[in-house]
C-alpha positions as CSV (number, residue, x, y, z in Angstrom):
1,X,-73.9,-8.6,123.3
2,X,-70.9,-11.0,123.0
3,X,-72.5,-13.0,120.3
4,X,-72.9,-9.1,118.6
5,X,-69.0,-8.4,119.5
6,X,-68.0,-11.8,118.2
7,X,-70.2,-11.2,114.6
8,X,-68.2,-7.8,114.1
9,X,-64.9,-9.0,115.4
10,X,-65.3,-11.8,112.5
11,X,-66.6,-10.0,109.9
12,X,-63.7,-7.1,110.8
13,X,-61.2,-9.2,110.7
14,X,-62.7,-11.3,107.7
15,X,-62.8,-7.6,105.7
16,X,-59.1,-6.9,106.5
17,X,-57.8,-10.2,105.3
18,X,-60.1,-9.9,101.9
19,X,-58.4,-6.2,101.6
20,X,-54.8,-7.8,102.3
21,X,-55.3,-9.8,100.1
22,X,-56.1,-7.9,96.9
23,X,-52.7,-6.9,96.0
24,X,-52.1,-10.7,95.1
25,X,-55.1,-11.2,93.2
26,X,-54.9,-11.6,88.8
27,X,-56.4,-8.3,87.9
28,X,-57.3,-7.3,84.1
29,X,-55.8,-4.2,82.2
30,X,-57.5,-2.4,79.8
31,X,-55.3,-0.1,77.5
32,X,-55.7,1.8,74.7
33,X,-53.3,3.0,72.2
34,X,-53.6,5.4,69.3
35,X,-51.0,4.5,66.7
36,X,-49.6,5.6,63.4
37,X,-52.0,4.9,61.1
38,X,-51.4,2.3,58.0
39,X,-50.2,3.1,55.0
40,X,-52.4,4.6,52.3
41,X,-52.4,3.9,48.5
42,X,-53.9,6.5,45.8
43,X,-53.9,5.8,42.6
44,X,-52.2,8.8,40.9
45,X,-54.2,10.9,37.9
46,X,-53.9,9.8,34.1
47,X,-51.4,12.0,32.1
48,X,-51.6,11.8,28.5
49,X,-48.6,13.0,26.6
50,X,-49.2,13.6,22.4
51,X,-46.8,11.7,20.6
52,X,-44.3,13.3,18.9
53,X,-45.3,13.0,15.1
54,X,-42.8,10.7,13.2
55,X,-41.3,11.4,9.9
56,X,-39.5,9.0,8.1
57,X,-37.4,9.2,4.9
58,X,-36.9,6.3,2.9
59,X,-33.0,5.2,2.2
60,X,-31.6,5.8,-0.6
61,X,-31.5,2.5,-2.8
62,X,-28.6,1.9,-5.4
63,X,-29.8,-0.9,-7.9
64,X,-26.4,-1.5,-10.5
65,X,-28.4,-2.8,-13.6
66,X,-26.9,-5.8,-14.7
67,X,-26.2,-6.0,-18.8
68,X,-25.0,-9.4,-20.7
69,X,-24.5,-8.6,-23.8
70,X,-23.3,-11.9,-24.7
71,X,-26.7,-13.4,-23.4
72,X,-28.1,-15.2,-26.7
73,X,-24.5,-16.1,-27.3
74,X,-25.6,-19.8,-27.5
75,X,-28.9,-20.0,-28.5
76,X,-29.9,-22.5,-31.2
77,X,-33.4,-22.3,-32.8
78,X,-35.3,-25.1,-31.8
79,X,-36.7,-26.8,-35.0
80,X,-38.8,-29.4,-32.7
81,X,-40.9,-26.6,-31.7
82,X,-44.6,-26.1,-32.9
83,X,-45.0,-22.4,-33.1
84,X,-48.7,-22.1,-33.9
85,X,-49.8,-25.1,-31.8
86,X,-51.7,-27.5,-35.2
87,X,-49.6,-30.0,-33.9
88,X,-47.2,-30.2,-37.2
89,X,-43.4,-29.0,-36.3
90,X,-43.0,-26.2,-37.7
91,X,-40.0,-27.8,-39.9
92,X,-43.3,-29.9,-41.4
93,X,-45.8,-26.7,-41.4
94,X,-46.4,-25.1,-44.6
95,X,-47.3,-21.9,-42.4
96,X,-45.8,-22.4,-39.3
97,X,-47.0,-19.1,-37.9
98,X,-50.9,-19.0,-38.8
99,X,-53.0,-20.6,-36.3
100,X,-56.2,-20.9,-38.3
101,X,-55.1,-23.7,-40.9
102,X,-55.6,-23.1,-44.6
């Protein structure tokens, strides 16, 4: 019965060292949180707008016509000149304005 005594005696005292010792064991947390959920992005809905119509109106436009009177002021008559294009000046041509020779 003393070997019996001894066995429980051990295995008591063995129990209440293990159970001492717990509070300086690592030990694991599990938490869990419910937070604000993230942001979320919606695209918003076409909106289509009708142009305004456009009118436009053209400018008035001033145009000042411009007049020389004295334009031909120095023309000279060019006697070099071969109106109807034989090849004779017309200073040489018999008819200097027919085309079709004799």
């Amino acid at each position: 019965m003393k070997k019996t005594l001894t066995i429980s005696a051990s295995v008591l005292a063995l129990a209440t060292l293990m159970f001492a010792a717990t509070p300086a064991m690592a030990r694991v947390d599990v938490g869990v949180n419910i937070g604000v959920p993230g942001p979320v992005y919606m695209q918003p809905q076409p909106v289509y707008v009708q142009p305004r119509p456009v009118y436009v109106q053209p400018q008035p436009v001033y145009v000042d016509r411009h007049y020389d009177r004295h334009h031909h002021k120095h023309y000279r008559k060019h006697y070099r000149h071969d109106r109807d294009g034989d090849g004779v000046p017309n200073r040489y041509d018999r008819r200097p304005n027919n085309p079709y020779r004799y």
